[in-house]
gemmi code that builds the backbone of each chain (N, CA, C; Angstrom):
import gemmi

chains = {
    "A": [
        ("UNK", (-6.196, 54.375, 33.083), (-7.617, 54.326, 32.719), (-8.423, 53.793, 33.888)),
        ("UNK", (-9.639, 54.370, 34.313), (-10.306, 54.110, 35.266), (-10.738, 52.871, 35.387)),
        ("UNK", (-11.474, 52.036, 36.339), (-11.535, 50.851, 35.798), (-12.925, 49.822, 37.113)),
        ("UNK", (-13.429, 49.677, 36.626), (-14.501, 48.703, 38.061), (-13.770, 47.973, 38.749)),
        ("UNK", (-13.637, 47.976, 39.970), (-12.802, 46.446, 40.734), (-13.405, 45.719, 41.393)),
        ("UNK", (-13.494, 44.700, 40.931), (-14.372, 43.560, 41.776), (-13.238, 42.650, 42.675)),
        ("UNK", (-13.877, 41.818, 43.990), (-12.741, 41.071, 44.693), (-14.174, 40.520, 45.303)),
        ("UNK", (-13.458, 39.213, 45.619), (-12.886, 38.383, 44.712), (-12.879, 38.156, 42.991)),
        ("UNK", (-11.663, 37.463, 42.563), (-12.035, 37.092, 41.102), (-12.381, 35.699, 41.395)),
        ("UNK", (-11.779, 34.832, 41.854), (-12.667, 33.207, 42.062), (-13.250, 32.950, 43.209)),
        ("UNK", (-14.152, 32.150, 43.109), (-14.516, 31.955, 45.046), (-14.954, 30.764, 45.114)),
        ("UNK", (-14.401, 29.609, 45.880), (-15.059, 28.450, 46.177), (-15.917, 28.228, 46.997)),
        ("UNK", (-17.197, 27.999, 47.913), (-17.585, 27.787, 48.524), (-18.689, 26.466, 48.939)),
        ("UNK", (-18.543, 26.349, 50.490), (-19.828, 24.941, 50.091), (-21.265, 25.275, 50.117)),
        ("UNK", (-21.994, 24.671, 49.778), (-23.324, 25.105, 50.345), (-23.562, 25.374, 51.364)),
        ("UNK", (-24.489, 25.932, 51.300), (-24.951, 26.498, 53.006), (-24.421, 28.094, 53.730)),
        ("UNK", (-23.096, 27.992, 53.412), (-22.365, 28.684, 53.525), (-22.499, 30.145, 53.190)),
        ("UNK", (-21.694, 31.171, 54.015), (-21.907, 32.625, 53.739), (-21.233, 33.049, 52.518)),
        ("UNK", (-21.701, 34.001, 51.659), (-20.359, 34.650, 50.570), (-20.682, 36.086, 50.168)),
        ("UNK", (-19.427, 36.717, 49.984), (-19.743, 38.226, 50.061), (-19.008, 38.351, 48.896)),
        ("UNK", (-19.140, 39.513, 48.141), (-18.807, 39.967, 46.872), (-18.466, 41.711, 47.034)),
        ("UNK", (-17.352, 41.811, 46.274), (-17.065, 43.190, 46.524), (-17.031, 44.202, 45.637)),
        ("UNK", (-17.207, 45.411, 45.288), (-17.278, 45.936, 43.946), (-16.863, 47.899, 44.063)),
        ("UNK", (-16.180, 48.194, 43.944), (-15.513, 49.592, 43.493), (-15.921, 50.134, 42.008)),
        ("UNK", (-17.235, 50.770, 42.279), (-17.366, 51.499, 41.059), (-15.980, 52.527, 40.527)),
        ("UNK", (-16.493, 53.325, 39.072), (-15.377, 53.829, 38.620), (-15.783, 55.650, 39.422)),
        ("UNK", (-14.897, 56.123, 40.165), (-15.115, 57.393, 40.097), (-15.969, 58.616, 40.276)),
        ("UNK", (-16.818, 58.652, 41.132), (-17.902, 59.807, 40.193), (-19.006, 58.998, 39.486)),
        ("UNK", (-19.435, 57.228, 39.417), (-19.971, 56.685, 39.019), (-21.334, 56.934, 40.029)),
        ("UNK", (-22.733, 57.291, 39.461), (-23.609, 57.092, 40.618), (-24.516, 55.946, 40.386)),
        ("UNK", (-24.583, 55.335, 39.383), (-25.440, 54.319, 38.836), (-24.245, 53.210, 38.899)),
        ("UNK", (-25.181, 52.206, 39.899), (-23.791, 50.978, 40.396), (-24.944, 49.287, 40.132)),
        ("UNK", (-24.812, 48.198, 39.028), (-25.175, 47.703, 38.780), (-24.966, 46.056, 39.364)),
        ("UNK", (-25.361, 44.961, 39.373), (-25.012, 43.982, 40.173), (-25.653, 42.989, 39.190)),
        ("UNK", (-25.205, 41.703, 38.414), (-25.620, 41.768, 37.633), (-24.831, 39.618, 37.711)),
        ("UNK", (-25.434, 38.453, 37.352), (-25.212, 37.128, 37.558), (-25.695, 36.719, 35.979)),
        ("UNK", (-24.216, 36.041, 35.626), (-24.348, 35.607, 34.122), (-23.700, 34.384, 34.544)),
        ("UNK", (-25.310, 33.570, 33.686), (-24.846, 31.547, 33.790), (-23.988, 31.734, 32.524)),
        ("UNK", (-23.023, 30.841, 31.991), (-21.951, 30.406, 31.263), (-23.152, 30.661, 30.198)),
        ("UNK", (-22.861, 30.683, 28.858), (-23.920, 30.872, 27.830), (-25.038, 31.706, 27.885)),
        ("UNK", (-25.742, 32.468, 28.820), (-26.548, 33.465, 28.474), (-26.308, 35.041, 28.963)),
        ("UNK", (-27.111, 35.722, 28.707), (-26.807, 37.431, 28.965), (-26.743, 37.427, 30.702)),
        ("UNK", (-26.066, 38.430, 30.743), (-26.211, 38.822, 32.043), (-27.776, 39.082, 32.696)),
        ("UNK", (-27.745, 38.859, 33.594), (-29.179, 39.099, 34.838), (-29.380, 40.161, 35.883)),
        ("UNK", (-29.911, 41.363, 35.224), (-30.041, 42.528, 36.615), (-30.167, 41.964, 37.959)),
        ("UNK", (-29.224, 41.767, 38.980), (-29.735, 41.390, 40.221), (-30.344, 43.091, 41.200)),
        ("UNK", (-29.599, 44.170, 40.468), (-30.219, 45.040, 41.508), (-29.420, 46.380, 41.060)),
        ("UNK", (-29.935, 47.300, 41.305), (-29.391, 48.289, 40.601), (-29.635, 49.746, 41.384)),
        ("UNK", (-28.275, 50.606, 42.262), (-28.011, 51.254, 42.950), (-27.832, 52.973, 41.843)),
        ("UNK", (-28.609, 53.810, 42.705), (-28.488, 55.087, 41.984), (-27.915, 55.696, 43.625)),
        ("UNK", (-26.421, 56.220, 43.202), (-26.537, 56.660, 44.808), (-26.128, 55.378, 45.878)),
        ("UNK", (-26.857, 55.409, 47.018), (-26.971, 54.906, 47.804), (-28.615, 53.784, 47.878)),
        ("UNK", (-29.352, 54.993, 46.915), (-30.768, 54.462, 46.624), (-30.698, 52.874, 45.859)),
        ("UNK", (-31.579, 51.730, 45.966), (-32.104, 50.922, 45.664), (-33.131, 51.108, 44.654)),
        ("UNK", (-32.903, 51.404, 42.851), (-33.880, 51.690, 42.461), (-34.091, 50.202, 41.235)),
        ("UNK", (-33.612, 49.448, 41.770), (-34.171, 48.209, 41.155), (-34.017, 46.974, 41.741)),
        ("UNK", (-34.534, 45.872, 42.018), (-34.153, 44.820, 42.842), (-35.220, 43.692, 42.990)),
        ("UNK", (-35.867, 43.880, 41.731), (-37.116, 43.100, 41.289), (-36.783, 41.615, 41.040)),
        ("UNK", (-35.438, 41.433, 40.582), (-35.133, 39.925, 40.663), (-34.351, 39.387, 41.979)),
        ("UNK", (-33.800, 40.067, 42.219), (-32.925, 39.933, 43.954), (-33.704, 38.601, 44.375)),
        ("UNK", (-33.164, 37.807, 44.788), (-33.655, 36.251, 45.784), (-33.133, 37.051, 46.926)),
        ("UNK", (-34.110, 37.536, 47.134), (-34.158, 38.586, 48.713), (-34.184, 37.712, 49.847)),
        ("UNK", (-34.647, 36.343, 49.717), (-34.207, 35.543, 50.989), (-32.970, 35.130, 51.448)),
        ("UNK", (-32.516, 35.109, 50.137), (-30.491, 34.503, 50.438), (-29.437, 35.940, 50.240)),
        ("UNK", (-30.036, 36.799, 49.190), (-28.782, 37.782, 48.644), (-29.488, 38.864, 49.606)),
        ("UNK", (-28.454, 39.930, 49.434), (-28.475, 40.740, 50.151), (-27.340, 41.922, 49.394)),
        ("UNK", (-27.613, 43.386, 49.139), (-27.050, 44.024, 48.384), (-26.946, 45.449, 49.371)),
        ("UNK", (-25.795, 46.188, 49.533), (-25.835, 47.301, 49.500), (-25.073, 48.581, 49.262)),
        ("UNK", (-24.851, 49.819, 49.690), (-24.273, 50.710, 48.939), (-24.095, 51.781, 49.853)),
        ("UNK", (-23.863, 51.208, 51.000), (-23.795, 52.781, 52.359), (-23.358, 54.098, 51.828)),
        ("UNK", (-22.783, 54.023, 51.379), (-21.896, 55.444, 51.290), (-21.975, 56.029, 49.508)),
        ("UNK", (-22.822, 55.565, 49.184), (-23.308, 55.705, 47.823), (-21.763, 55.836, 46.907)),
        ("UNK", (-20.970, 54.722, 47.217), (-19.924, 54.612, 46.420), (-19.438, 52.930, 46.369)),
        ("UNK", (-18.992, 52.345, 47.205), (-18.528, 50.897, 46.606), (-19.327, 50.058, 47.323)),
        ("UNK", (-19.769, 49.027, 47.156), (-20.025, 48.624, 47.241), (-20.694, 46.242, 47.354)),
        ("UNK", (-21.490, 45.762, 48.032), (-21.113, 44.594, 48.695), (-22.896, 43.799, 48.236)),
        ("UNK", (-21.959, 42.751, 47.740), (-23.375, 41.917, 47.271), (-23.086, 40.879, 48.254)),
        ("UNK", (-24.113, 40.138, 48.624), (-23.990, 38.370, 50.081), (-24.639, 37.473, 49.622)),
        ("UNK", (-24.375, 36.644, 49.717), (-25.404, 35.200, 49.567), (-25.188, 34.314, 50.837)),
        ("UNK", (-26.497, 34.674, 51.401), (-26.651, 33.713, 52.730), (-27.899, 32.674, 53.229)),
        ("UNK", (-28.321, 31.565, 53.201), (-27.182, 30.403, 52.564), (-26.748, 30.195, 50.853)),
        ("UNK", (-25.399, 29.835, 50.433), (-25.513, 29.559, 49.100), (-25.846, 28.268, 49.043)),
        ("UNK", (-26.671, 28.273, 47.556), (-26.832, 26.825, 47.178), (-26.297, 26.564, 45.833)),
        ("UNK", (-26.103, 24.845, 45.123), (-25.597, 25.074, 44.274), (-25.879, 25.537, 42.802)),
        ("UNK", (-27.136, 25.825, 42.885), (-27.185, 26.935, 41.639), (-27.079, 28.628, 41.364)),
        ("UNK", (-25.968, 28.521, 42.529), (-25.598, 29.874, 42.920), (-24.484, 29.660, 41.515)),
        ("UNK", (-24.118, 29.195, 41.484), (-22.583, 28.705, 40.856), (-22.607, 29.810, 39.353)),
        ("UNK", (-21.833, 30.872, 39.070), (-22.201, 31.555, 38.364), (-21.541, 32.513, 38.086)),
        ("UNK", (-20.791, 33.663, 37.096), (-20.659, 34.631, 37.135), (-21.026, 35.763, 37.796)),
        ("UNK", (-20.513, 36.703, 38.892), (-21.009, 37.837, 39.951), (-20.320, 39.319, 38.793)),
        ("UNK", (-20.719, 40.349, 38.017), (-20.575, 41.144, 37.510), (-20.820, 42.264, 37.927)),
        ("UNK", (-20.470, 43.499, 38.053), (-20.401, 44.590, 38.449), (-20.395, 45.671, 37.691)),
        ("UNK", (-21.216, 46.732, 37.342), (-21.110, 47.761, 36.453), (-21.308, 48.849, 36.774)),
        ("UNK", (-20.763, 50.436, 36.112), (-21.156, 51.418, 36.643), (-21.342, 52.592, 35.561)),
        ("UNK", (-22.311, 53.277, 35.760), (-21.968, 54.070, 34.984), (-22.036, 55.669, 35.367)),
        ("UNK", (-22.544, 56.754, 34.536), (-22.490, 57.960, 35.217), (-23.382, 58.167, 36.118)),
        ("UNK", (-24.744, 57.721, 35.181), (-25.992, 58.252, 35.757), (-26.632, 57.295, 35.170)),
        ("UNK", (-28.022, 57.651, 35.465), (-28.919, 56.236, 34.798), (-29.427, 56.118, 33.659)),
        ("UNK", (-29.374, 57.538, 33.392), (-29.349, 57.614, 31.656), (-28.291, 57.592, 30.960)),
        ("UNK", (-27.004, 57.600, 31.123), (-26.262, 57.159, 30.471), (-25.933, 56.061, 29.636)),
        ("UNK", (-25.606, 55.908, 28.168), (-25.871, 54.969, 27.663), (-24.431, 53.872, 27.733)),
        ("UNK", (-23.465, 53.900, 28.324), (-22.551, 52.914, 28.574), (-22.379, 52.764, 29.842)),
        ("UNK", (-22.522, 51.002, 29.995), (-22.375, 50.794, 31.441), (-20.544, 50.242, 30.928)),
        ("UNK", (-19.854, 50.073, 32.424), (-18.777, 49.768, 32.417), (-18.490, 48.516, 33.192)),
        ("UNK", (-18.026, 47.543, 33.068), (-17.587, 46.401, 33.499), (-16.812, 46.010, 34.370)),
        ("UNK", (-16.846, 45.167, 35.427), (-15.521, 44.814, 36.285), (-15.398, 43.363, 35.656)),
        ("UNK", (-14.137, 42.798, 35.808), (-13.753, 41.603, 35.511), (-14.726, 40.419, 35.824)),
        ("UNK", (-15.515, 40.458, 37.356), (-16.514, 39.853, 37.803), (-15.823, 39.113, 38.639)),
        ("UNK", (-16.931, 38.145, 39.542), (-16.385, 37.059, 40.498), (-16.764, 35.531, 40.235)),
        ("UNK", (-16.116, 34.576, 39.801), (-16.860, 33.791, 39.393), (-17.023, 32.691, 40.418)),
        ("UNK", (-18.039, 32.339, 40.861), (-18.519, 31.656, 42.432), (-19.314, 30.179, 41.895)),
        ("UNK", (-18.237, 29.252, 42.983), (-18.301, 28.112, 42.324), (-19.125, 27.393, 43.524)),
        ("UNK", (-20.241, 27.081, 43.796), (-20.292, 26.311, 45.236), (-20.496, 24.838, 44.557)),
        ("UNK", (-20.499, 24.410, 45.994), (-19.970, 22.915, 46.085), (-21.100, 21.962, 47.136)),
    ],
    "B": [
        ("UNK", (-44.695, 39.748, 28.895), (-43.404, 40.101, 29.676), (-42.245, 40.655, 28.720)),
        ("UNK", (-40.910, 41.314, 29.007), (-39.704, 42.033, 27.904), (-38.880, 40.724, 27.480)),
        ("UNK", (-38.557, 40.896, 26.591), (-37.521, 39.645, 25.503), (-37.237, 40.546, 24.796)),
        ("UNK", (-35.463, 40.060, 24.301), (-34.871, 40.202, 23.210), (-34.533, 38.867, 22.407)),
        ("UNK", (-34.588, 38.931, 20.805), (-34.141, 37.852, 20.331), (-33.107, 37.895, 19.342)),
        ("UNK", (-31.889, 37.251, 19.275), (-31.018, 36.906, 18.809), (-30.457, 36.077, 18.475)),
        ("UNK", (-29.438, 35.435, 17.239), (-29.452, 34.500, 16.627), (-28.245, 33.520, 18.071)),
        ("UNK", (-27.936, 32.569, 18.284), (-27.253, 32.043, 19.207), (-26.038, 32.047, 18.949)),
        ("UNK", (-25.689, 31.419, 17.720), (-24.215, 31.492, 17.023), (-24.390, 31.979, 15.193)),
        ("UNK", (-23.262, 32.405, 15.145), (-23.253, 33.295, 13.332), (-21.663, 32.965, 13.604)),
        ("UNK", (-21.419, 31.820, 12.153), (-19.774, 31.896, 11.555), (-19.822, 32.779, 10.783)),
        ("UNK", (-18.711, 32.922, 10.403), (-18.054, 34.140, 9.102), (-16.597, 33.846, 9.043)),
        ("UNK", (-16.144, 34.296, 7.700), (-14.955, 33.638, 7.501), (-14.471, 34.992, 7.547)),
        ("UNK", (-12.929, 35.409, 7.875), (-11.579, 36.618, 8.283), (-12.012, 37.451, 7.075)),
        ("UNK", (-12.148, 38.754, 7.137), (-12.006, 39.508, 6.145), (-13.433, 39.935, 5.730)),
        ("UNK", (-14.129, 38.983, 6.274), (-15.717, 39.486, 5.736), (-16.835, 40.371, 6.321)),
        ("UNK", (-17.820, 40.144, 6.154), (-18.687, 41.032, 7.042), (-20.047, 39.980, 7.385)),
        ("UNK", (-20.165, 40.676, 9.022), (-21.364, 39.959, 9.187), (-22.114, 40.692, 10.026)),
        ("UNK", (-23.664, 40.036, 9.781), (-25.122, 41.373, 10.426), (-25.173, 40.656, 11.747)),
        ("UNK", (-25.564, 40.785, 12.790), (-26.122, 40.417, 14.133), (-27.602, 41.093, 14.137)),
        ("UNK", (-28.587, 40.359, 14.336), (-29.783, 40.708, 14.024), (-30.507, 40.659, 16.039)),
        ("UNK", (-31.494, 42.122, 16.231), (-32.058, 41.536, 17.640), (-32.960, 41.985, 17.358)),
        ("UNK", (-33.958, 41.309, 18.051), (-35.870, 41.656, 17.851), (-35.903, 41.942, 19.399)),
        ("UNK", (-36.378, 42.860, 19.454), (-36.808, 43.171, 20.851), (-38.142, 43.665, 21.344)),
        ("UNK", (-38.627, 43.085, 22.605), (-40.136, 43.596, 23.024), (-40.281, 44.105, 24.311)),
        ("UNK", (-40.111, 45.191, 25.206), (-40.070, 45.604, 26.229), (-40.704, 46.605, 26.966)),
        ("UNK", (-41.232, 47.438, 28.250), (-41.867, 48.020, 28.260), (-40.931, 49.176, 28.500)),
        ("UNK", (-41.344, 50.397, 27.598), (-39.978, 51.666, 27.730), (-38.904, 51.136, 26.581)),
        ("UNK", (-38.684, 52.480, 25.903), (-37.542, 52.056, 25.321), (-36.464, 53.232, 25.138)),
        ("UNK", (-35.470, 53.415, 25.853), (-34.709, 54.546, 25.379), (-33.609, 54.143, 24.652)),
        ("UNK", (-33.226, 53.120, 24.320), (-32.133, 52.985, 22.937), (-31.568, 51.239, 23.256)),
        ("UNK", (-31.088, 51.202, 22.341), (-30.504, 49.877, 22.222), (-29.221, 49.863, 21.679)),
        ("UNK", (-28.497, 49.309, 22.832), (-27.176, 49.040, 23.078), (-26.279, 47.766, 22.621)),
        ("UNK", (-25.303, 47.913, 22.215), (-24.782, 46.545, 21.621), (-22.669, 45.863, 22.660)),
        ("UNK", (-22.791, 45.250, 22.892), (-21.507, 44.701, 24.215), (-20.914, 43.471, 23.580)),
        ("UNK", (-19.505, 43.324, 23.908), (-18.927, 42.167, 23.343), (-18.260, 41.282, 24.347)),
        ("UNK", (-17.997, 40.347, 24.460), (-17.785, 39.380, 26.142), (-16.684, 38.468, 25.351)),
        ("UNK", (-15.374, 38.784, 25.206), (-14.876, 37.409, 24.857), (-14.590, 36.403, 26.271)),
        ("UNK", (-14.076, 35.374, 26.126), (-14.344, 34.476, 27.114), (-13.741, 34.333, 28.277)),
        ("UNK", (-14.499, 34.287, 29.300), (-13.889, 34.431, 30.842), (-13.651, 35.872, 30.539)),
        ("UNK", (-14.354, 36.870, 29.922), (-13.878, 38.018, 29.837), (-14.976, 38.812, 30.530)),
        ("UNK", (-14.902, 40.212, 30.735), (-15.899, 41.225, 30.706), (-16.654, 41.534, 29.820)),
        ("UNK", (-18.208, 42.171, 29.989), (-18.833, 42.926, 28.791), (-18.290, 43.850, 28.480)),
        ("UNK", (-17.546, 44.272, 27.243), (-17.767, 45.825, 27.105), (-18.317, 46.452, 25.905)),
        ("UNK", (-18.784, 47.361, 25.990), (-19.262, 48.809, 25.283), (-19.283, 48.812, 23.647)),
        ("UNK", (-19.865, 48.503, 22.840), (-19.828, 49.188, 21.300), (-20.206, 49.981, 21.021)),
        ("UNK", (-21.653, 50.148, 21.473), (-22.024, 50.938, 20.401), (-23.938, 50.880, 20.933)),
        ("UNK", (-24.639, 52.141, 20.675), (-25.470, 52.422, 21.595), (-26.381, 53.783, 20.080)),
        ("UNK", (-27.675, 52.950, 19.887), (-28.579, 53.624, 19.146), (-29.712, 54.256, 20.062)),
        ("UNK", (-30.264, 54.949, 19.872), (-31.386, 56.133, 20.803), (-32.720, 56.537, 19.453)),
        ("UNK", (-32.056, 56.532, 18.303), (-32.859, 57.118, 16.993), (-33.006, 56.130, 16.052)),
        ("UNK", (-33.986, 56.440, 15.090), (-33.816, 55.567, 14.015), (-32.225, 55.856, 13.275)),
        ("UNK", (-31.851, 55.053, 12.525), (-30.690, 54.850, 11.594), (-29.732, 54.259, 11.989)),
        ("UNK", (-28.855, 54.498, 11.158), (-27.140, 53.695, 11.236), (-25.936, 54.788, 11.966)),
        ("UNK", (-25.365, 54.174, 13.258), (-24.338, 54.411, 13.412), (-22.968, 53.596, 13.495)),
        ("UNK", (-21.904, 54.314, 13.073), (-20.973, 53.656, 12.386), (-19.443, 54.211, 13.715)),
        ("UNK", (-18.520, 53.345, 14.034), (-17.919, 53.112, 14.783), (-16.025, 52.538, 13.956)),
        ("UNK", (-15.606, 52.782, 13.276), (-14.719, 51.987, 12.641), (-15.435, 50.562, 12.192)),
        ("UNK", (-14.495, 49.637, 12.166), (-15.466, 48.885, 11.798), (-16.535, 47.804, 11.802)),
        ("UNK", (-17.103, 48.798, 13.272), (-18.440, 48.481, 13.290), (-19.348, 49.483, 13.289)),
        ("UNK", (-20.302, 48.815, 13.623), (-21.650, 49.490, 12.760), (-23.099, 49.096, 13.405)),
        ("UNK", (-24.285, 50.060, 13.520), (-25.070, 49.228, 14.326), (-26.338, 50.401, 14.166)),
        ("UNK", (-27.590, 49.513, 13.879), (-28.285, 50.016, 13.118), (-29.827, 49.664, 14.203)),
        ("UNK", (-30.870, 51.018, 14.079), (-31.732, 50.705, 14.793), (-33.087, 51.164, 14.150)),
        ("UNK", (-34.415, 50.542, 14.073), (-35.604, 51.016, 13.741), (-36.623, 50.308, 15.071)),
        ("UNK", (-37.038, 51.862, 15.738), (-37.754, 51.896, 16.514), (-39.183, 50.760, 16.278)),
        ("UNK", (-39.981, 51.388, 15.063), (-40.693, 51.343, 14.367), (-40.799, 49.564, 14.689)),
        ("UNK", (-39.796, 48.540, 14.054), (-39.981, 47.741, 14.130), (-39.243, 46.620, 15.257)),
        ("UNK", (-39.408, 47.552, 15.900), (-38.831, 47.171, 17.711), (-37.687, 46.229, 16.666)),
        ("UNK", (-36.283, 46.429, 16.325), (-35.046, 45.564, 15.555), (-34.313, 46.588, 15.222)),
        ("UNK", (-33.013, 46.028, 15.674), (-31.549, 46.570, 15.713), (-30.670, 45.318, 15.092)),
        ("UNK", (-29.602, 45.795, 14.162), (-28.426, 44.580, 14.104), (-26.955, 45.635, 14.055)),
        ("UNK", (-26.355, 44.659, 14.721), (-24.766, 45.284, 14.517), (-24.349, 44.633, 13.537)),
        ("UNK", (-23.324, 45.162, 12.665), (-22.947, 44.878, 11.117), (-20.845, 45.334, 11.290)),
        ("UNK", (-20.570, 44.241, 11.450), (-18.881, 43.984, 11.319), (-18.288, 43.668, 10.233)),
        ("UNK", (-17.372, 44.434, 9.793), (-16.758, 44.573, 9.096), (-15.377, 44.025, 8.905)),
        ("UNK", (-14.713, 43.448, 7.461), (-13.520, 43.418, 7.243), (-13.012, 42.317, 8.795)),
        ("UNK", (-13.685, 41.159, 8.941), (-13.452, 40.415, 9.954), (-12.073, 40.157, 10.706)),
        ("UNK", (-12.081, 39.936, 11.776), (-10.186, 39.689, 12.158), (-10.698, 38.649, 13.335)),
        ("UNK", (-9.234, 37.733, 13.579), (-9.568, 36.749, 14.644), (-10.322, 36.972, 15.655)),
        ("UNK", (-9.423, 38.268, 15.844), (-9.513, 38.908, 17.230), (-11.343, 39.327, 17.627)),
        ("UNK", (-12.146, 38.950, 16.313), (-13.499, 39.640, 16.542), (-14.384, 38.323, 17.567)),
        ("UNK", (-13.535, 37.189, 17.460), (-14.788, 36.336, 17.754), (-14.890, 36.122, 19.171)),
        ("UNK", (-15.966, 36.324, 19.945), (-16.557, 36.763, 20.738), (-17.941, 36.374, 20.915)),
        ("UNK", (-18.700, 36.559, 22.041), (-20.268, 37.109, 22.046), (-20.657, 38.150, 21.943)),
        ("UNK", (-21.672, 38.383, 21.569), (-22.371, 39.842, 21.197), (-23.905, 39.914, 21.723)),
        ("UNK", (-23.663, 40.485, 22.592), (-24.954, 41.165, 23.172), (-25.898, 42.593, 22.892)),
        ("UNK", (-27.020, 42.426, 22.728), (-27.838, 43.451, 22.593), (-28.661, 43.800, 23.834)),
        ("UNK", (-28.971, 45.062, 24.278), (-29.209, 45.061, 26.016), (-30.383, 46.524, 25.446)),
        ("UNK", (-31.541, 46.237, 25.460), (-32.444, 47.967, 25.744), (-32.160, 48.235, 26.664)),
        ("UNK", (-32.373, 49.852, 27.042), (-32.213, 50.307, 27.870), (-33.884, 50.608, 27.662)),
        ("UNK", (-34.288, 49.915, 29.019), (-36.180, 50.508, 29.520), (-36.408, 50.896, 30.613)),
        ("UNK", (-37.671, 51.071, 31.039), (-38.326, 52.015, 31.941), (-37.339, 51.881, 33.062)),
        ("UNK", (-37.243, 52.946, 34.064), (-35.987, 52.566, 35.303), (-34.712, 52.384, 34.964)),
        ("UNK", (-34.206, 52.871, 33.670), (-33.005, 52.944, 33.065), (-32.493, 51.319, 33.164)),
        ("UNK", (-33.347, 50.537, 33.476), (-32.470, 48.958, 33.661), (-32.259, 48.987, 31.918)),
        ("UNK", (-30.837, 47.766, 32.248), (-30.073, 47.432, 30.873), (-31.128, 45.798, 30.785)),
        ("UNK", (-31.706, 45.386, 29.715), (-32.425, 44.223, 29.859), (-31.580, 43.657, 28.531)),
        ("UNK", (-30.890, 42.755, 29.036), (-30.192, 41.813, 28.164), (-30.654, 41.005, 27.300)),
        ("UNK", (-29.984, 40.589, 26.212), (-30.755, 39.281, 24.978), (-29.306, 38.250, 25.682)),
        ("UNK", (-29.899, 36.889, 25.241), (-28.912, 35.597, 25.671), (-27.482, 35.908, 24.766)),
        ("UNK", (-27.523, 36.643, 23.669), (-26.174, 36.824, 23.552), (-25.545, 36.103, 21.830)),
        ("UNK", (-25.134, 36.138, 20.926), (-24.607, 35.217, 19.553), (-22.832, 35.227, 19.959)),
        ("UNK", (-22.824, 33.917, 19.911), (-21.786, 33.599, 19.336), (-21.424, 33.638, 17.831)),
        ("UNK", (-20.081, 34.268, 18.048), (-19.326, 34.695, 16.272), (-18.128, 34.469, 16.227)),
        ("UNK", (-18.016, 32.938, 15.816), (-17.372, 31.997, 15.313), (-16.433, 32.441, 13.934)),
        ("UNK", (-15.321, 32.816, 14.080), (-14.644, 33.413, 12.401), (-13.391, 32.055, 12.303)),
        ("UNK", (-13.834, 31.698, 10.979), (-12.741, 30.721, 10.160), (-11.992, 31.672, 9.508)),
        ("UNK", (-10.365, 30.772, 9.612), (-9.635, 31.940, 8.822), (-9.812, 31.551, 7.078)),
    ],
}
model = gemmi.Model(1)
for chain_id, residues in chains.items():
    chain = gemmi.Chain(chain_id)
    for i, (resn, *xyz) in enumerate(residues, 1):
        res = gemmi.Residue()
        res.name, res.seqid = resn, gemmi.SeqId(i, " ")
        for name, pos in zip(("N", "CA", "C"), xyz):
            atom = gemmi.Atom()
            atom.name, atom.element = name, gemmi.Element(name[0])
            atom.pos, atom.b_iso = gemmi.Position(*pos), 0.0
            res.add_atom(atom)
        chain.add_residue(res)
    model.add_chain(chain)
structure = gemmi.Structure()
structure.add_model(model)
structure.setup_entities()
């Protein structure tokens, strides 16, 4: 069964510090989602790839993160500097297209800074 | 600004049934989607309304009226294995998924 792969699954880091996030949509996926859930609430659109295109990125902390999708297939989220309310669930989703009504899940990265 | 609202936590005891209720206000609406997260786990997939009425999934279930911007998913015949979070997510303008904070569903045996 096909499946999202995210890498890292844990990540320690200190503040200040660089961190990159990795994500393998499923297949034939062109809608590639990026997405930071605090412990207890819903997930948070950080940015949302059709393609290679950037067609959402309205919450992005565009001064520290950094998202992209060269090859309109897998793709790399950054946080440069982290601070510690970075500390958080990193989620990854994909689906066919953008109208499609199921997104699909990767395990996520869960990023602990310090 | 868009909000969804949902209850935070709902017990239910094994064997029973219980409603998950979401009020939602957003701009665009092409359907409302329902995801389950058990812990340290992934979201995944239930169940996804576009029209008014009830669609039914084994046993779940998940029900939508445009009309009064409110959807609830409705579980059935409870099992351990159900308790989880439950998320309700519209899908609006720009195909973004806009999430509600999520119920916890707490089942006593």
């Amino acid at each position: 069964e096909a499946e999202v792969a995210q890498s890292p699954r844990y990540k320690i880091t200190e503040k200040s510090q660089a961190v990159a996030f990795w994500c393998d949509p499923i297949s034939g996926h062109a809608t590639l989602y990026w997405y930071r859930q605090i412990l207890g609430q819903g997930p948070e659109l950080l940015v949302q790839f059709q393609d290679e295109s950037v067609v959402d990125d309205s919450q992005l902390p565009k001064d520290r993160f950094s998202a992209e999708r060269l090859k309109g297939v897998d793709s790399t989220l950054k946080i440069q500097p982290a601070e510690l309310g970075d500390s958080a669930m990193y989620l990854c989703a994909s689906s066919r297209g953008q109208g499609n009504t199921e997104a699909f899940f990767g395990q996520g990265t869960r990023l602990t800074v310090v | 600004g868009q909000s969804l609202e949902q209850p935070s936590e709902v017990t239910a005891v094994e064997g029973a049934i219980v409603q998950i209720n979401c009020t939602y206000q957003t701009s665009g609406f092409y359907g409302l989607s329902w995801y389950q997260q058990h812990d340290g786990g992934a979201p995944t997939f239930l169940s996804y309304n576009a029209l008014d009425g009830l669609e039914e999934t084994g046993r779940f279930s998940s029900f939508l009226s445009r009309s009064d911007s409110y959807g609830y998913l409705l579980l059935q015949e409870l099992q351990m294995k159900d308790s989880a979070s439950y998320f309700c997510a519209v899908r609006g303008s720009n195909y973004q998924l806009i999430w509600g904070a999520g119920t916890k569903l707490i089942i006593k045996p």
